[in-house]
C-alpha positions as CSV (number, residue, x, y, z in Angstrom):
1,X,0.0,0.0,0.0
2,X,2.7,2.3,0.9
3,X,3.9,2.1,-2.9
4,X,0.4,2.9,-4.3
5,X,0.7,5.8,-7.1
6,X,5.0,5.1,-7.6
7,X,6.7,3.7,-10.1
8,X,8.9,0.7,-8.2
9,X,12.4,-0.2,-9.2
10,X,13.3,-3.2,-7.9
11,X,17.0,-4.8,-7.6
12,X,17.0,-8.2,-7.2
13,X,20.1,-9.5,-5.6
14,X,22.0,-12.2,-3.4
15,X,24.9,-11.1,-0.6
16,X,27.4,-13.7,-2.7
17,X,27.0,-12.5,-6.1
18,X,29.9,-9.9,-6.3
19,X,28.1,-8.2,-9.8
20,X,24.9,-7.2,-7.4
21,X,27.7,-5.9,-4.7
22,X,29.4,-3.7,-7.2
23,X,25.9,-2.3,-8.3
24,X,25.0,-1.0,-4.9
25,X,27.3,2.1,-4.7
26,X,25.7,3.0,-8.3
27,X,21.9,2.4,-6.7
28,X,22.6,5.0,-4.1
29,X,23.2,7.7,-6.1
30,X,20.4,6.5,-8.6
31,X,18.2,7.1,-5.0
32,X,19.8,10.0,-4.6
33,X,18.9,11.4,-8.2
34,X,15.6,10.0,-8.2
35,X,14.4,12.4,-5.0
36,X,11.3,14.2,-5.5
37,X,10.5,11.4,-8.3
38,X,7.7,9.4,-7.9
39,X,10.1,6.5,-8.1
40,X,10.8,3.7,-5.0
41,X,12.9,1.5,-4.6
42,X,13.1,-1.9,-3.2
43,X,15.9,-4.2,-2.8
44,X,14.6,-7.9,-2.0
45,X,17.8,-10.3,-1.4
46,X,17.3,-13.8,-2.8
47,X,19.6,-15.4,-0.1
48,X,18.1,-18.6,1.0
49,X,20.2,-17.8,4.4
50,X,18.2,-15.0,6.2
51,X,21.2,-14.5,8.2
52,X,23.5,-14.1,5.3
53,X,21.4,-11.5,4.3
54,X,21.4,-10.3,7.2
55,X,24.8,-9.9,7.8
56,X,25.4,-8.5,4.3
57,X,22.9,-5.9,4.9
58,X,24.9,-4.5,8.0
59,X,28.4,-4.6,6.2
60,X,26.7,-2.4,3.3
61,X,24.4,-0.1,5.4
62,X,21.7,-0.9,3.1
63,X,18.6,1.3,4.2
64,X,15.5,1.8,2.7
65,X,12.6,-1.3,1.7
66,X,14.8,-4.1,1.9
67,X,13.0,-7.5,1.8
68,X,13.8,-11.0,1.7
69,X,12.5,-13.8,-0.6
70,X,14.2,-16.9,1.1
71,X,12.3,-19.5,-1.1
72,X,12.7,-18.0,-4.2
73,X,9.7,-18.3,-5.3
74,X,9.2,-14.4,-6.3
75,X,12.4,-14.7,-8.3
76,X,10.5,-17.8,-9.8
77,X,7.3,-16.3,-10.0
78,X,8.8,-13.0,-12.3
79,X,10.9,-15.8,-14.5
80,X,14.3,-14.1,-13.6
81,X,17.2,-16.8,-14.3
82,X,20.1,-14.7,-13.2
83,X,21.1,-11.8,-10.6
84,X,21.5,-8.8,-10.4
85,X,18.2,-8.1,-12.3
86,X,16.2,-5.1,-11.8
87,X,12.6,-4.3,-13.2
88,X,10.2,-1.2,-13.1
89,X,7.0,-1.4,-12.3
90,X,3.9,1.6,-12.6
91,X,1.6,3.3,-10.4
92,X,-0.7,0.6,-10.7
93,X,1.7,-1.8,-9.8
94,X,2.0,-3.6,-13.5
95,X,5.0,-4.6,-14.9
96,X,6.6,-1.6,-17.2
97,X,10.4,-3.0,-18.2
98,X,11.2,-6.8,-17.2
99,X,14.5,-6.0,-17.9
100,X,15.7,-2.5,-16.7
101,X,19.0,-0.8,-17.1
102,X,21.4,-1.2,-14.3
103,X,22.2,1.3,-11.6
104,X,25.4,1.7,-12.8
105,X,24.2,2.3,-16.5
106,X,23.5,6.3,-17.5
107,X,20.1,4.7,-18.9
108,X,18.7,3.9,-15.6
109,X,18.5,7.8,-14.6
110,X,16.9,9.0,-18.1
111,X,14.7,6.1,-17.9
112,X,13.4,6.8,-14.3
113,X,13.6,10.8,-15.1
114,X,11.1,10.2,-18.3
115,X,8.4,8.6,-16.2
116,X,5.2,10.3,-15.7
């Protein structure tokens, strides 16, 4: 409910895969950049470990909607077959780009500006 009427950007990711690690410095700033946007993000960890996870978390002072999808079965559910994969969703909470551009990419931040 508390993302009713924002685009989402979601970053899915694991604490072992190093390409999601090196992405999070880049997702910062995208936050930082995306202020006053009608843009949230949410990081949800596919760590079967919660306390990997965990732990990982507190090393990278991750803040923000952080979530945890121990199963897998979100990962599953979206079809994603590799990390770190990040999709947009819209206001209504439909899926707008399966495949969005990576934090790190300059496309992610025209992308999120464009939106409406």
């Amino acid at each position: 409910a508390s993302l009713h009427g924002l685009y989402v950007y979601i970053d899915l990711w694991a604490s072992w895969c190093v390409p999601c690690i090196r992405e999070i410095p880049a997702l910062h700033k995208l936050e930082q950049a995306c202020e006053g946007l009608p843009v949230a993000f949410v990081s949800i960890s596919i760590d079967q470990s919660r306390e990997a996870w965990l732990k990982r978390k507190r090393s990278l002072g991750l803040t923000g909607m952080q979530l945890h999808d121990s199963n897998g079965r979100l990962a599953e559910a979206l079809n994603v077959r590799g990390i770190p994969h990040f999709l947009i969703y819209d206001k209504q909470g439909r899926l707008l780009v399966y495949d969005a551009p990576r934090p790190s990419s300059p496309e992610a931040l025209t992308l999120l500006q464009g939106l409406k």
